[in-house]
N, C-alpha and C positions, 0 to 999 in steps of 0.2 A: 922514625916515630919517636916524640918526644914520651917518656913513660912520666905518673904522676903519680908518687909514693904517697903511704899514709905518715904524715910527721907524728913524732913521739911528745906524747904530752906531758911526758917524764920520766924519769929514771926506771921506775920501777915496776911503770906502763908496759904490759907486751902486746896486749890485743887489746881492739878497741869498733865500737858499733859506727858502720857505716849507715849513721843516721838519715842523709838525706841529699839528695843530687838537687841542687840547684840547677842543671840544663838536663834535655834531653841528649837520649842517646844519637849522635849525627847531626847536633850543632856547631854551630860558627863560636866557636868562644875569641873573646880575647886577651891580650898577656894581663897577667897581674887578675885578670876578674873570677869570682870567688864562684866555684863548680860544684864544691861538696862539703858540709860536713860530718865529724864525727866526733863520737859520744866517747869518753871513759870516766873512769871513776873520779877524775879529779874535776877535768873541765869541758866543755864543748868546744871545740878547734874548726875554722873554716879552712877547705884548701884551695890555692888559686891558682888556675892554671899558669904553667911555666911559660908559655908559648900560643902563639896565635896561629887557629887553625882549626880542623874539624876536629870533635870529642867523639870516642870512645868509652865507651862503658863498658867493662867488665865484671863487675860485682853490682847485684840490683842493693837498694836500701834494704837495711835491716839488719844485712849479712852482719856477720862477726869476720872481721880482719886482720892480719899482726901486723904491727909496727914496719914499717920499711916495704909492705907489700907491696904489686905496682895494682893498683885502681881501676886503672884509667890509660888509655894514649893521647895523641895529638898529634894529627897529621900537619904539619906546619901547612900555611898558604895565608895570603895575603887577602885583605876585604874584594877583592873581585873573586874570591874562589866561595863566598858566600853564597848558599841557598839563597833564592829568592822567595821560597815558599810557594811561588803561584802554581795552582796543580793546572791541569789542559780543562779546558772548557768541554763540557757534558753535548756529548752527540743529539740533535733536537732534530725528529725529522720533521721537513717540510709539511708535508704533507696529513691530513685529519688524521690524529688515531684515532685506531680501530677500539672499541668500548676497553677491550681485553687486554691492548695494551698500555691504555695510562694506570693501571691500577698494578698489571702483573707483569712488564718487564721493565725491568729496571734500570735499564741503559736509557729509556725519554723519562728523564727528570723535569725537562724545565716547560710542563705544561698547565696551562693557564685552568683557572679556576671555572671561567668562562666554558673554555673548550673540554674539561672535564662535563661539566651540567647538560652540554649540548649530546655526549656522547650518553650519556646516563638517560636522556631523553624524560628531565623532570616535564613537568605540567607547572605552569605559571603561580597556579594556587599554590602548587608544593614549593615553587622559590619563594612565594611571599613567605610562606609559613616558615620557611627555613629562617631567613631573615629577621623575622620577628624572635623566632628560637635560640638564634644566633647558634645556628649549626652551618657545617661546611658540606661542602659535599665527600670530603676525607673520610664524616664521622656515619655516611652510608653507604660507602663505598663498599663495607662486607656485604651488606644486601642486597648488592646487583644482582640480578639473577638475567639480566638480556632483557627486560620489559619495560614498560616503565615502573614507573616509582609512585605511587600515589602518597596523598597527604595525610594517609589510615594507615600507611606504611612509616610514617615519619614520627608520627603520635606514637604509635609501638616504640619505635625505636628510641624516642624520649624518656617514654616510660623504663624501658627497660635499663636507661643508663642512671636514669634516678635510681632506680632500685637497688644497682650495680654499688653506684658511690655509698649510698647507703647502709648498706652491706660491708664495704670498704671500711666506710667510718666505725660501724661497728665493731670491727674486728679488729680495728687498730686501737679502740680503746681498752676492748679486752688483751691487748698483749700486754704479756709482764719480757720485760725483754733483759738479759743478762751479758753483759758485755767484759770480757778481758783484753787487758792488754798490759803486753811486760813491761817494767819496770828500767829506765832509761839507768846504765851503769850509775852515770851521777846520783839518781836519785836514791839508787843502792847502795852507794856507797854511802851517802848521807845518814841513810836509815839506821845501817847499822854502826857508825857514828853516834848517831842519839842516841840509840839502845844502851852502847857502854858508856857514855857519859851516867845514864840514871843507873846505873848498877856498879859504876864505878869509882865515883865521886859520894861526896855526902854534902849532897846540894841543897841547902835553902835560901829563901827570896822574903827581902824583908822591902816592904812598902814605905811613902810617902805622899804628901801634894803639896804640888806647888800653884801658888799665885803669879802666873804670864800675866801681868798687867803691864808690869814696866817692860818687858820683851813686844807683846803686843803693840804698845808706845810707840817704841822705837822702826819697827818694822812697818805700821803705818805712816810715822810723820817721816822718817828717812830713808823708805824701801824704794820710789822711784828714781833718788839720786842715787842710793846704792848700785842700782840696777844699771844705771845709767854709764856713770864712772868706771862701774867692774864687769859689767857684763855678763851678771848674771844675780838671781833674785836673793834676796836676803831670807832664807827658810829659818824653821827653828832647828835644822841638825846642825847646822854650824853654832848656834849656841850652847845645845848642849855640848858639842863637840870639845868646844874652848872651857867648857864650865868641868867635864869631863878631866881632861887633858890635864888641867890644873891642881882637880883635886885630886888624880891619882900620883902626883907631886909628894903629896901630904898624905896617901896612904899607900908607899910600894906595894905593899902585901896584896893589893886588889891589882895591881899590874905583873905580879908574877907569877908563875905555876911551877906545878910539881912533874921533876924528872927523875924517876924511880926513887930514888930514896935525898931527893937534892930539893931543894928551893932556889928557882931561876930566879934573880930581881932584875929590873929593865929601867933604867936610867934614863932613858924614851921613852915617848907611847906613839906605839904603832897603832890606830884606829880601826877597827875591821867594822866597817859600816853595811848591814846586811838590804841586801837590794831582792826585790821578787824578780822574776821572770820567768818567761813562759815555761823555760826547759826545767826550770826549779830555782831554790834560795841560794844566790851565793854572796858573798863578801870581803868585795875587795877591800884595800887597806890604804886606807890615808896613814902616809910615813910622817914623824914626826911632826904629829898632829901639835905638839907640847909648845913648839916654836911658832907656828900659824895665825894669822888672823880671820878674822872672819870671812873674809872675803878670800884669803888665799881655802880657806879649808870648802866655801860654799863653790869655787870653780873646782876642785880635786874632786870632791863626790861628783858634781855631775860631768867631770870628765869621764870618772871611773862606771857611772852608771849608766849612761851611753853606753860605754863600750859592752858595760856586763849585757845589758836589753838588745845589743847585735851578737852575743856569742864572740864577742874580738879580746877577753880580757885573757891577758898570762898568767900563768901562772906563782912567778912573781909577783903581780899585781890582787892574788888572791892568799898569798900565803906567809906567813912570819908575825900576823897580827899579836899584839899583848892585849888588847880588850877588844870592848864589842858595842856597839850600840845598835839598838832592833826597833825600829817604829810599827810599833802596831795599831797606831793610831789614824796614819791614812785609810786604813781599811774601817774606821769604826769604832777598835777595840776600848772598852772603858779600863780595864783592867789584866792584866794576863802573869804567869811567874815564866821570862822568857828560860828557854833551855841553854844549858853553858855552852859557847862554843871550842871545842878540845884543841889545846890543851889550854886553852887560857882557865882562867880557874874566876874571872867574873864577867858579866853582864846585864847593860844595861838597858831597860825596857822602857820606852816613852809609848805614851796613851792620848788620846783625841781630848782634845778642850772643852771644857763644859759650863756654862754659866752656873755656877751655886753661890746660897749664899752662904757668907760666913761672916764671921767676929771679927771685929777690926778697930782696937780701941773702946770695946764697949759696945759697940754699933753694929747690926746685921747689914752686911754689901753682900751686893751681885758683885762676883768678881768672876775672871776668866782661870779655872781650876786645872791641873794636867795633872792626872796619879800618877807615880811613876815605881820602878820596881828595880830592884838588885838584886840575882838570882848570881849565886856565891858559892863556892866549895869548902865549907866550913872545915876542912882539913889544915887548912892553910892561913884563915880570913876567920876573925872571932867577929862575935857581935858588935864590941868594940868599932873593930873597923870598918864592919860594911856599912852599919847605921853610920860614924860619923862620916864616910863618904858619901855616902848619901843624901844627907845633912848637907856638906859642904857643897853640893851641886845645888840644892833648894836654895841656899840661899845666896852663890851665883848668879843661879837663872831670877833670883827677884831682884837682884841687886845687880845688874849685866855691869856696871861701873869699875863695880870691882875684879872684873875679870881683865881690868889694864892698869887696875894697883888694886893684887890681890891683899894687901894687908889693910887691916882697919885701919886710918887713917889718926881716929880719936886714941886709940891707946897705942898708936907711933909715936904718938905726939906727946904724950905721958909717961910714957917708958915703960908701961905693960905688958 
């Protein structure tokens, strides 16, 4: 018997929720294909079996398990040692049932609708009326009594299932219905995560808007060759990503955090770009985001974010981030003050696009608006810096040009 341990999803991991069995107990698996997974505080792990052959169950979902447990067996054997699933065909006797037995033994399953009516001994009126009713003879079946069945018998019986649903419908709208269910480690661990960030830090979030006109532009007139060349769509998180990336260039102090009594500075930015998913939020990390183009930073998210929406991301692939960036704008959001992700000490909130108008030259325009937010650990990050990084992304993202000659060009040229 092959055994199928729980793998460690970290160092510091010992037990971990056997979340959920992708096969049944006394299937046919094969090598490499994914059987189970499982929950801990840091990430969601799929396991695949080692070997091909029948599975074994030993622990049902839910359970709590240690690290290194064995799960699961595997009896090795080859695709002809496969179930075929088919069960034996239902014994049907020849011969007329008896009234008594299509309704009450349970061994003649495969009897006809027909030869049911015929043994109940309806009256012709009572099938048309049935018909009309669109009743079966299933739904008279309790009221056989050995007679026949008349169509004052079939009116009651109508009546009485109206009444019944009616009844039903009632009482399902008077339920007030209360439902628990625990708490998946991840999300636990999360929770209390954000709790000590807000009682930890001295967090505040200072606002802006930006004008996508010229992003917008861009993304319209050269999104299908984009698409086309790279292979994947040109979004705005790779703008901000790049516009990001750049300006934390120009302000370490929003790329670094606090380690007990130390300030870490980060000569990269590591990106943690926060993705939803069913099992909760996580945030994998675009490496060396500072170096990247567009295009390389819009294929690393949706690599990364694939993989986060199967539960396939490492651990590595979620941890060592220096910032953050949070889209709450797929979902709607006009405004939000995103929460820091620890220990980074900033992050940044993008919001849904709005036509407003505004001032431009003297002149009221519709233009295409995005709020956007910096929620900051003012421990470490003065007003100074989080506004002018802020700043420096506004006007990035209106001026996308400049983010492949980040200096003014007019006062390079004047010696400014």
């Amino acid at each position: 018997m092959v055994e199928i341990k729980v793998p460690s999803p970290g160092e510091s991991v010992l037990t971990v929720t056997l979340a959920s069995w992708l096969v049944a107990d006394g299937d046919f698996v094969e090598r490499d294909q994914e059987v189970a997974e499982v929950d801990s505080d840091k990430a969601t792990l799929s396991i695949s079996a080692p070997e091909t052959g029948i599975i074994r169950i030993l622990f049902p979902a839910g359970d709590q398990v240690k690290v290194g447990e064995v799960i699961a067996t595997i009896a090795p054997g080859s695709a002809g040692d496969k179930p075929t699933g088919k069960k034996a065909e239902p014994v049907v006797k020849e011969s007329k049932p008896a009234t008594a037995d299509i309704f009450q033994n349970e061994q003649v399953t495969a009897v006809s609708g027909e030869e049911k009516a015929a043994a109940m001994h309806l009256t012709p009126l009572a099938r048309a009326w049935m018909s009309s009713e669109n009743l079966t003879v299933d739904d008279i079946a309790r009221m056989l009594k050995g007679g026949k069945i008349k169509r004052s018998d079939l009116q009651n019986l109508r009546q009485g299932q109206a009444e019944s649903h009616s009844e039903s419908n009632e009482m399902h709208q008077n339920e007030r219905i209360e439902q628990r269910e625990k708490m998946s480690p991840l999300r636990l661990k999360l929770s209390q995560r954000l709790v000590g960030v807000k009682n930890e830090t001295a967090m505040l979030t200072t606002f802006n808007e930006v004008d996508m006109s010229e992003v917008m532009r861009l993304r319209s007139e050269f999104g299908n060759v984009f698409e086309q060349k790279h292979g994947v769509k040109l979004g705005l998180m790779a703008f901000f990503a790049r516009a990001a990336a750049l300006a934390l260039q120009s302000f370490p102090a929003v790329n670094a955090f606090i380690d007990v009594d130390e300030v870490v500075y980060h000569d990269f930015v590591d990106l943690s770009i926060a993705v939803s998913t069913p099992k909760g939020l996580v945030v994998p990390v675009v490496r060396n985001a500072h170096r990247m183009s567009l295009a390389d930073i819009e294929q690393e998210i949706r690599r990364l974010a694939d993989k986060a929406r199967q539960n396939k991301l490492t651990l590595e692939e979620m941890t060592g981030g220096t910032f953050t960036i949070t889209n709450g704008g797929v979902f709607g959001s006009m405004l939000s003050t995103p929460i820091l992700n620890p220990p980074q000490s900033a992050i940044l909130g993008m919001h849904n696009i709005v036509e407003r108008p505004v001032a431009v030259n003297g002149k009221v325009e519709i233009r295409p608006i995005m709020y956007v937010a910096l929620s900051y650990d003012h421990r470490i990050i003065d007003g100074r810096e989080s506004v002018g990084f802020l700043v420096k992304v506004k006007e990035l993202i209106e001026n996308p040009l400049r983010m492949v000659m980040p200096s003014d060009p007019e006062k390079e040229l004047l010696g400014l």
